[in-house]
C-alpha positions as CSV (number, residue, x, y, z in Angstrom):
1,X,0.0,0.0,0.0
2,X,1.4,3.6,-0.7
3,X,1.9,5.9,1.9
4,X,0.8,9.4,1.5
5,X,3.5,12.2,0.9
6,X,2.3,13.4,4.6
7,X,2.2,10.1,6.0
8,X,5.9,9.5,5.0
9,X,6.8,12.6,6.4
10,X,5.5,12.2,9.5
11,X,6.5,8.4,9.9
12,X,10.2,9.2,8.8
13,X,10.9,12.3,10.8
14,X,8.7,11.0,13.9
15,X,6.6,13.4,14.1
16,X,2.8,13.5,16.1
17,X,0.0,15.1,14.8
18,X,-1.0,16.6,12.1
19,X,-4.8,15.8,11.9
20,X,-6.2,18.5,9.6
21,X,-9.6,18.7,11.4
22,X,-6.9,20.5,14.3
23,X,-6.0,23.4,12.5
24,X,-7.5,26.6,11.8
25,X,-8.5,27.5,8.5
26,X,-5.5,29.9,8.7
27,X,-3.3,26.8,9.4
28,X,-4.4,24.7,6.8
29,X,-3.9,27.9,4.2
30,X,-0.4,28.1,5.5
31,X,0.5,25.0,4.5
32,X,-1.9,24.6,1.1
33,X,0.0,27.6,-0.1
34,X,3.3,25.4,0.1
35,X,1.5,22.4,-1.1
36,X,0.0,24.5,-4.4
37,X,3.1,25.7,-4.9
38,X,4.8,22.8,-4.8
39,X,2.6,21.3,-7.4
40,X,2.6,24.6,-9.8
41,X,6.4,24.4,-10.0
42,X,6.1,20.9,-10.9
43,X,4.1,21.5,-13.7
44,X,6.1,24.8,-14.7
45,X,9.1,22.4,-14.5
46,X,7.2,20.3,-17.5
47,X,7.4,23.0,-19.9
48,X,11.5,22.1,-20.6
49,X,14.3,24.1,-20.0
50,X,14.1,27.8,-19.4
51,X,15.7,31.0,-17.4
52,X,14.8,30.1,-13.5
53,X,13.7,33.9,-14.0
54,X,11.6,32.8,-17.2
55,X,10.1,29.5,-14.3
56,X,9.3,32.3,-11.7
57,X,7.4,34.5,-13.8
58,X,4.9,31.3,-14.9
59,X,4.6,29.7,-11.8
60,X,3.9,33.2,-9.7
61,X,1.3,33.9,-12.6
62,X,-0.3,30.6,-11.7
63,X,-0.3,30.6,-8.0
64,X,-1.0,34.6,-7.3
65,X,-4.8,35.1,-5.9
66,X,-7.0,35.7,-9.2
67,X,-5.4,32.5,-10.5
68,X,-6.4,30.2,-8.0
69,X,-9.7,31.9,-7.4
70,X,-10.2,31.0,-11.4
71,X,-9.0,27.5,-10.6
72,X,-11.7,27.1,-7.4
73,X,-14.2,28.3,-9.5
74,X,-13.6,25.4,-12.3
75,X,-14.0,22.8,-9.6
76,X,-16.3,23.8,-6.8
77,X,-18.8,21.9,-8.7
78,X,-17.1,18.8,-8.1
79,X,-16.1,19.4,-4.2
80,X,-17.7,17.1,-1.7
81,X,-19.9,18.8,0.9
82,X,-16.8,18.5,3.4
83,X,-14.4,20.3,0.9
84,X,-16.6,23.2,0.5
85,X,-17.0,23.6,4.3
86,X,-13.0,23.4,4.6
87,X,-13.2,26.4,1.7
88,X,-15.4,28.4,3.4
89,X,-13.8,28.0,6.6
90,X,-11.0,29.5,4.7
91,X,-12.6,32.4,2.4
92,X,-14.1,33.4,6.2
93,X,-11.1,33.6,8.2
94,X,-9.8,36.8,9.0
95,X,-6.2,36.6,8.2
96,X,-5.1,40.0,9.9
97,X,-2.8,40.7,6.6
98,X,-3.7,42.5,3.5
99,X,-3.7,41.5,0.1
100,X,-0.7,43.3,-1.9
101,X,-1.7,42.9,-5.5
102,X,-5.4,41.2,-5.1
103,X,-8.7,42.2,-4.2
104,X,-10.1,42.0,-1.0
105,X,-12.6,39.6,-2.0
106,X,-10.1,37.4,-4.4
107,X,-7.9,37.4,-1.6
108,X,-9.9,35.8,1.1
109,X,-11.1,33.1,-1.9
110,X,-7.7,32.4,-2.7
111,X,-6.9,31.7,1.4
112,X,-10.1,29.4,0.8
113,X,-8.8,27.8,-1.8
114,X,-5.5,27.4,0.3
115,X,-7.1,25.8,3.0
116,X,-8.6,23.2,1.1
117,X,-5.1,21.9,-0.3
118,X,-3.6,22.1,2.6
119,X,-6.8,20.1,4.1
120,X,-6.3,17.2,1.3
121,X,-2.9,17.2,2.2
122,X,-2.8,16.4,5.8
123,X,-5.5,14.2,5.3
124,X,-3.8,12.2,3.4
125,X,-5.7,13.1,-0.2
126,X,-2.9,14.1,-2.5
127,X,-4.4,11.9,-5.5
128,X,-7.6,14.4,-5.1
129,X,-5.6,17.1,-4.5
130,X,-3.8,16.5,-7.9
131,X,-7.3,15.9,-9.6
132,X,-8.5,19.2,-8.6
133,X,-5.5,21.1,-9.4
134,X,-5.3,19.0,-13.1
135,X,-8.7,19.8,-13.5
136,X,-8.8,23.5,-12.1
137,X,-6.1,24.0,-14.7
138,X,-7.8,22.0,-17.4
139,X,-4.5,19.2,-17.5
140,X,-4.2,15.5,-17.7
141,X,-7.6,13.7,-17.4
142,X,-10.4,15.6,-16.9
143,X,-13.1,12.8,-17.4
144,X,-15.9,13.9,-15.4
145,X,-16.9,10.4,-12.9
């Protein structure tokens, strides 16, 4: 049986925790916004050979607020009813920080948007995490089922 990226991280490095029904909404952003990113680079990575300036510019066009707000939008027909309460949890947290180059409203969607990747990822879900994201992005196989 294969172990989930999280579940080999915590097995291998000993570490407790990490139940994503503990964390805030603010918690789980913190880490989706790693996790996305993570996943964004990977693809950027795909495209071949290029400037590391020429990979920032793509993957920061991909992961900035407006972009993943357009990629929850795509999907949040397809969410269960748990993954769109993790999302709202999110878009309803008040982070304390303001949004540098986003709107209000984009920005708060976005840090729903966060907290639902970094949901699927402590729980385990990276093969729906990756669906979602392929299918936000209109990538790989996007056969409806």
């Amino acid at each position: 049986m294969e172990q989930s990226l999280v579940g080999e991280i915590k097995e291998k490095l000993g570490l407790s925790g990490l139940d994503p029904k503990s964390y805030s909404p603010l918690g789980l952003a913190y880490i989706g916004d790693a996790v996305y990113e993570i996943v964004i680079r990977t693809i950027v990575l795909s495209y071949g050979n290029m400037s590391v300036n020429k990979y920032h510019q793509r993957s920061s066009s991909m992961v900035k607020a407006s972009a993943q707000v357009e990629v929850y939008e795509r999907i949040q027909g397809l969410l269960t009813e748990e993954e769109i309460a993790v999302y709202k949890r999110g878009r309803n947290a008040k982070s304390g920080t303001v949004a540098k180059h986003a709107s209000v409203i984009d920005y708060r969607k976005a840090t729903g948007f966060e907290a639902l990747m970094g949901y699927l990822y402590l729980d385990g879900q990276m093969d729906r995490l990756i669906e979602l994201v392929g299918k936000g992005l209109n990538l790989g196989d996007n056969d409806e089922s």
